[in-house]
N, C-alpha and C positions, 0 to 999 in steps of 0.2 A: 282602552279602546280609543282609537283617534277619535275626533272633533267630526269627522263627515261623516262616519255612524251618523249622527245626527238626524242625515237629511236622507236616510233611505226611506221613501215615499212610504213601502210598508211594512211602517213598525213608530212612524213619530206621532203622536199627539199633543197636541198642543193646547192646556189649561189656562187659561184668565182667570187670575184669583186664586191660584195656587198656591200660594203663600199663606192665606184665610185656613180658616176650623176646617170646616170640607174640602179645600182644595186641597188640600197638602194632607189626609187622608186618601184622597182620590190619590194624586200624585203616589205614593207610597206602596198604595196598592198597584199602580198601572208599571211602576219601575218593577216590584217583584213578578208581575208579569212578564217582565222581559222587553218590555217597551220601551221607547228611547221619550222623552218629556221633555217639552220645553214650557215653561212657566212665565207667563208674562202678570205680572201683581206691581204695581206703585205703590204696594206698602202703607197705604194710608190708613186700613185696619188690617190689612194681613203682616205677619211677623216673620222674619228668618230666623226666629227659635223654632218654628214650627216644621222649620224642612231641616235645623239644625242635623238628625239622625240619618239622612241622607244626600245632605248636601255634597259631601264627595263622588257619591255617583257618579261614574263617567258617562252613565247614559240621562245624565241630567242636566240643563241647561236652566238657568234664572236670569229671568229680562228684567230688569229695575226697570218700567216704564208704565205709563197710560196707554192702552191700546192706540187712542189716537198719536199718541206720539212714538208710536214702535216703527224705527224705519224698517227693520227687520217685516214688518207682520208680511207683506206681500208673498215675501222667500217661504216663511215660514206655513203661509195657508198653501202654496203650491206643491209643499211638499207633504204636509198632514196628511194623516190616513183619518183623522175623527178631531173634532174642536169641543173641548169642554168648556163653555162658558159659563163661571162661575162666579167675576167679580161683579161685585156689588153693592152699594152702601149696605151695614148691619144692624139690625136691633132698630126698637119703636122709637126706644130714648137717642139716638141720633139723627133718626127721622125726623122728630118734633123740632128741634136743634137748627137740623138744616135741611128745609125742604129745598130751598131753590137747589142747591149742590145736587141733591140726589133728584128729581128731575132734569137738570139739565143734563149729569152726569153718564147717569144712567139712558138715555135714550140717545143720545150722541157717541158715547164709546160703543153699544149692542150694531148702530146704524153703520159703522165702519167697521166692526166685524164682520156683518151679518154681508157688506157689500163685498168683501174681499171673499167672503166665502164663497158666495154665489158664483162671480169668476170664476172660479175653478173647479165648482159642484161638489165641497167636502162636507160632509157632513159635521151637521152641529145639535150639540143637545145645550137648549139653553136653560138653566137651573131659574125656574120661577119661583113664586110661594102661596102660601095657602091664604095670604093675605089678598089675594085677587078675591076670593069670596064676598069680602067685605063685611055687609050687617045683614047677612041673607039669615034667617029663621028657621033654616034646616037642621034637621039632626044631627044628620050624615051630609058629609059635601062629596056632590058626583063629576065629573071633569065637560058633561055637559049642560051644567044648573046656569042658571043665567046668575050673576052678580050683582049683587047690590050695595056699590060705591057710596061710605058717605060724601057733606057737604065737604065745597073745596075751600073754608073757612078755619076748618078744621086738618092742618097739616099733619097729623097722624094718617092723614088716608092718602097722601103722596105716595109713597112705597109702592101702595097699592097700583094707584094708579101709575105710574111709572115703568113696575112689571108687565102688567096689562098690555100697556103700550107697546113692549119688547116683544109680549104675544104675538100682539096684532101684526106686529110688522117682522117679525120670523113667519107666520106662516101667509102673510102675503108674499114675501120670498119661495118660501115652498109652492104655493100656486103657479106666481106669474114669472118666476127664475128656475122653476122645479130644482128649487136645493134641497136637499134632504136635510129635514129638523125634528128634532125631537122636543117636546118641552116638559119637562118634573119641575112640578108644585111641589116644594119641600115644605113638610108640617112639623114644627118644632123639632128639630137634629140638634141634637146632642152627645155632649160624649167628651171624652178625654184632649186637653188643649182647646177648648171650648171657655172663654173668656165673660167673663161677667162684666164685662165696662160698659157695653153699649147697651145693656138691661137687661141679658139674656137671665129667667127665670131659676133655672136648675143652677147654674155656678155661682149665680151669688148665692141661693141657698146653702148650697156646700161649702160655701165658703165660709159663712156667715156660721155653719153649726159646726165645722171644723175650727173655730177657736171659740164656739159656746157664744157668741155673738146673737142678737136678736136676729130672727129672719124677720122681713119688710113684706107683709102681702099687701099688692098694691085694691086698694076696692074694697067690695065685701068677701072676697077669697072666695066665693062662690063662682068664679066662671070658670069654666072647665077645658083642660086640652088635651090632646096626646101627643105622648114626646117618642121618637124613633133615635137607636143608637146610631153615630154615625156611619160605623160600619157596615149597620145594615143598606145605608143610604146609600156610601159606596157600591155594595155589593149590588142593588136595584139599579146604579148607574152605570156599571160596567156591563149587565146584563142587555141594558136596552141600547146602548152603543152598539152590541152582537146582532140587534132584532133587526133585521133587514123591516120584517111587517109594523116595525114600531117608528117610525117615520112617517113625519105627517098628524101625529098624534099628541093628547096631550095624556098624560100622566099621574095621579094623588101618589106621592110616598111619602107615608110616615105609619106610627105606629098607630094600635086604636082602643087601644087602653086607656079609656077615658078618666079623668083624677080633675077634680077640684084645686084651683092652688092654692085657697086651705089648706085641705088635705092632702099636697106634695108638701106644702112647709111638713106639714105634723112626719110624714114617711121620714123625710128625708132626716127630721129629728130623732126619730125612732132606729130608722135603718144604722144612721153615725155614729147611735146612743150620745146622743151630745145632751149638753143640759142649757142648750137655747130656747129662751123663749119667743112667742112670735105677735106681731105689732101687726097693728092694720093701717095704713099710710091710706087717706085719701087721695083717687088718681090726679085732683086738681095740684097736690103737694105735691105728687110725685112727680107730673107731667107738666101741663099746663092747665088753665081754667078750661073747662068745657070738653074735657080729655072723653073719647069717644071708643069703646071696646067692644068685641065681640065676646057675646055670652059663651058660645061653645065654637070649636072647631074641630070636629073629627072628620077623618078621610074614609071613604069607599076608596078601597085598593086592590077589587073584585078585578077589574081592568089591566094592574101591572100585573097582580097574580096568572091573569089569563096567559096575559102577551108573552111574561119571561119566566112562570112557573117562582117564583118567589113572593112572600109575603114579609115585612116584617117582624120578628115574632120575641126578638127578648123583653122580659117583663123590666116594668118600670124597677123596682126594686134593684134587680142584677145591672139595671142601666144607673143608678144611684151608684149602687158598691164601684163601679167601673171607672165612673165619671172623677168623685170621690180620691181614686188612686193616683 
């Protein structure tokens, strides 16, 4: 297929972060749709083993750059038909590391996306997280609960804040520029090419009981989450890009099969039949002194389910055996 394929207005999308765990999922799925992609990722946690299996694609294009430094982006937002924005620092343990990066980073590259889109009215779904919650005390998290941010002494809650900020200032775009925006809160996404380096839970586990390794629970193993396979993420993300009524809205996707991460070490020993056993690593070892968590995070998904008729529904377990592969 020539190179100007490309730029037929209806059929390009264009991903931030495509090269990351979700993006280059998303990517994979939007190219077997039939859709022309172009990926703009700097690579600083995203990988080119990850689009490895479709990099020849001729309806695929990879921009090595920072949004802010893409001369391409202007060409490239006037001709999108939809903007997945998905880059983003990842994981708690590079948060702690580097708050300034991921503040500055993050609200400066969204702010030059978000302006370029507006120009030309395309629409954007901006992938947030469940970390916007913050130390709220609810069971269940609903998309219109008010948030409770901790202190800003404590740079684990940077991300947090951060995302928030991309909220506020996409759907101030939607108000006072009428751009069309979507926003998903992603709660714990997982799945196959999903990277344990930046602390993510599930891959170091598997990783750790695929050579009988100790797992590491960081605390008293007592705080609870639900993990959603990527796919299903995908599939919740390409649905609400279709929703004309899901713009202007915001979002909970993940699963809600709630597990102890205790009791994912113990599963995920069980499920591998490994012969690991499991440690408990206090969070001041694991993180820094004064390391600050949320006891529970589960989503109400009553809201995607409405809008796009999907919920996600594989069980932890079949998401273990999966991940695992």
């Amino acid at each position: 297929m020539p190179s100007s394929s490309l730029h037929s207005p209806s059929s390009l999308i264009l991903v931030t972060g495509g090269a990351g765990f979700i993006g280059s999922h998303l990517v994979e799925r939007l190219l077997n749709d039939g859709k022309n992609v172009v990926v703009i990722d700097n690579f600083s946690t995203g990988s080119m083993e990850n689009l490895r299996a479709m990099k020849k694609n001729p309806r695929l294009k990879i921009i090595k750059s920072k949004i802010s430094g893409c001369k391409e982006l202007p060409g490239l937002v006037v001709n999108a038909e939809f903007i997945f924005h998905l880059a983003a620092t990842v994981g708690v343990e590079l948060v702690v590391k580097s708050a300034l990066h991921v503040l500055q980073s993050s609200f400066h590259e969204t702010e030059i996306l978000l302006r370029a889109a507006a120009a030309n009215s395309t629409p954007v779904l901006l992938a947030s997280t469940s970390e916007v919650y913050g130390k709220s005390a609810k069971e269940e998290f609903g998309e219109s609960d008010d948030l409770l941010i901790g202190p800003p002494n404590q740079s684990r809650w940077s991300y947090a804040c951060s995302k928030l900020t991309d909220e506020f200032l996409a759907l101030a775009c939607a108000r006072e520029k009428k751009l069309p925006v979507i926003i998903a809160r992603l709660f714990n996404t997982v799945g196959p090419r999903q990277t344990g380096r930046y602390g993510m839970v599930l891959p170091r586990f598997i990783a750790a009981a695929k050579k009988n390794a100790p797992l590491k629970v960081f605390g008293d193993g007592k705080q609870t989450r639900c993990f959603c396979l990527v796919n299903d993420v995908v599939e919740a993300l390409v649905r609400l890009k279709d929703c004309q009524s899901a713009r202007g809205e915001i979002f909970n996707i993940g699963g809600t099969e709630e597990i102890s991460i205790g009791n994912l070490a113990k599963l995920v020993v069980e499920t591998l039949e490994s012969r690991s056993r499991i440690e408990r690593i206090p969070y001041d070892q694991a993180y820094a002194p004064g390391f600050d968590d949320m006891r529970r995070r589960k989503p109400l998904v009553e809201k995607l389910e409405r809008f796009v008729k999907f919920k996600p529904q594989t069980t932890l377990r079949e998401i273990i055996r999966l991940t695992a592969k």
